[in-house]
Every structure is written in structure tokens, then in C-alpha cells.
LUMNULUM-748160 format. One line per field, with one value per residue (C-alpha): residue number from 1; chain; x, z, y. Coordinates in pm, 1 decimal. Each point is the difference from the previous one (the first is absolute). Example, Ala and Ser with C-alpha at 12.3 -4.5 7.8 and 13.67 -1.06 7.14 Angstrom:
REM residues 2
resi 1, 2 $
chain A, A $
x 1230.0, 137.0 $
z 780.0, -66.0 $
y -450.0, 344.0 $
//
This chain:
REM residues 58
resi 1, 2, 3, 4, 5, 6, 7, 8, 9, 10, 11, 12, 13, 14, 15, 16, 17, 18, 19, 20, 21, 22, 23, 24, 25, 26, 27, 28, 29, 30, 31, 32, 33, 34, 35, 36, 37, 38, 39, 40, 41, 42, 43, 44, 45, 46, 47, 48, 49, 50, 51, 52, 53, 54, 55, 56, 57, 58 $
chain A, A, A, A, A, A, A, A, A, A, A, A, A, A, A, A, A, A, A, A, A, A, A, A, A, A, A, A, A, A, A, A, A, A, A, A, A, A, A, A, A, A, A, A, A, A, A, A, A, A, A, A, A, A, A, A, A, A $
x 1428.5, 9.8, -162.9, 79.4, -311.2, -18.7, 2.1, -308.2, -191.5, 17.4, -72.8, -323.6, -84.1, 42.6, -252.3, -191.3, -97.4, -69.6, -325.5, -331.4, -194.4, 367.1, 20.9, 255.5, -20.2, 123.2, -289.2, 174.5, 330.7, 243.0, 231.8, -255.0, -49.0, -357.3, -172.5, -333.1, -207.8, -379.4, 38.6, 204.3, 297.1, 256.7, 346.7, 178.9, 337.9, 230.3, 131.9, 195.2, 366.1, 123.7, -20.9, 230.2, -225.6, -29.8, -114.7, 228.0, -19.4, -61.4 $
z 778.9, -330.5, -113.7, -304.9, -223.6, 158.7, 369.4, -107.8, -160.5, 290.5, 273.5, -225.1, -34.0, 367.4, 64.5, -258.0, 179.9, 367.4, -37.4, 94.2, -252.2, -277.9, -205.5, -248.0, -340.4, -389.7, -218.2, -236.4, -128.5, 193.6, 105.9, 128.3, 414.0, 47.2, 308.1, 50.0, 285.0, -22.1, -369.8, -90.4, -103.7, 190.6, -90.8, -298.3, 14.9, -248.0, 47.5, -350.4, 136.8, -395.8, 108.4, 293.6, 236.2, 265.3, 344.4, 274.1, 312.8, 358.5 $
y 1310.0, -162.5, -297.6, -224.6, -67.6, -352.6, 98.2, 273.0, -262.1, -239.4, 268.8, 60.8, -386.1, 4.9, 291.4, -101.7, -355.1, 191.9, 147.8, -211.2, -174.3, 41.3, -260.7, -74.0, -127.1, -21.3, 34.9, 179.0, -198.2, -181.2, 259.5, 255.9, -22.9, 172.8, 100.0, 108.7, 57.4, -38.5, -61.3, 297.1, -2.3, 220.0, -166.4, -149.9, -105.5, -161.4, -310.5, -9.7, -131.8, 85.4, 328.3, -42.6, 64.0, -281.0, 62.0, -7.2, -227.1, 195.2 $
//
């Protein structure tokens, strides 16, 4: 199975928003998607669409 960079980073957003006590955020710049749990960061993703990168719907 192959994915495209888009379809990866949305299965990881995805995952990335199932455990308990995720949250989601951008403290960093606009185009960064982090996640932490308890504080710690365990996830960044880039949101930069210049890049080409945008996610895909399900």
C-alpha cells in the first residue's frame, strides 16, 4: 500500500486526536498542528499548504 504525503499526514492527525486527555494546538506558528498529551508534546504536523501538502478528506 502506498500513501501520498497528504493521506499519511491525515491518518497521523487522526491518531494523533484519539488518545485520552490529547489536545491539539498551534503554539508555535500558524501552520504547525501540535499535540500533546499531559503537557508533552508527541506530534507536530505541518499545515504549510505552500508546500503542497493539504490534508485529505475521509
Amino acid at each position: 500500500m502506498t500513501l501520498s504525503g497528504a493521506r499519511l499526514q491525515q491518518i497521523a492527525r487522526e491518531t494523533a486526536a484519539s488518545p485520552d486527555h490529547a489536545s491539539h494546538g498551534r503554539p508555535f506558528a500558524p501552520h504547525l498542528d501540535v499535540w500533546k498529551v499531559r503537557s508533552k508534546v508527541f506530534l507536530i504536523v505541518t499545515g504549510d499548504l505552500a508546500g503542497g501538502l493539504k490534508p485529505e478528506k475521509p
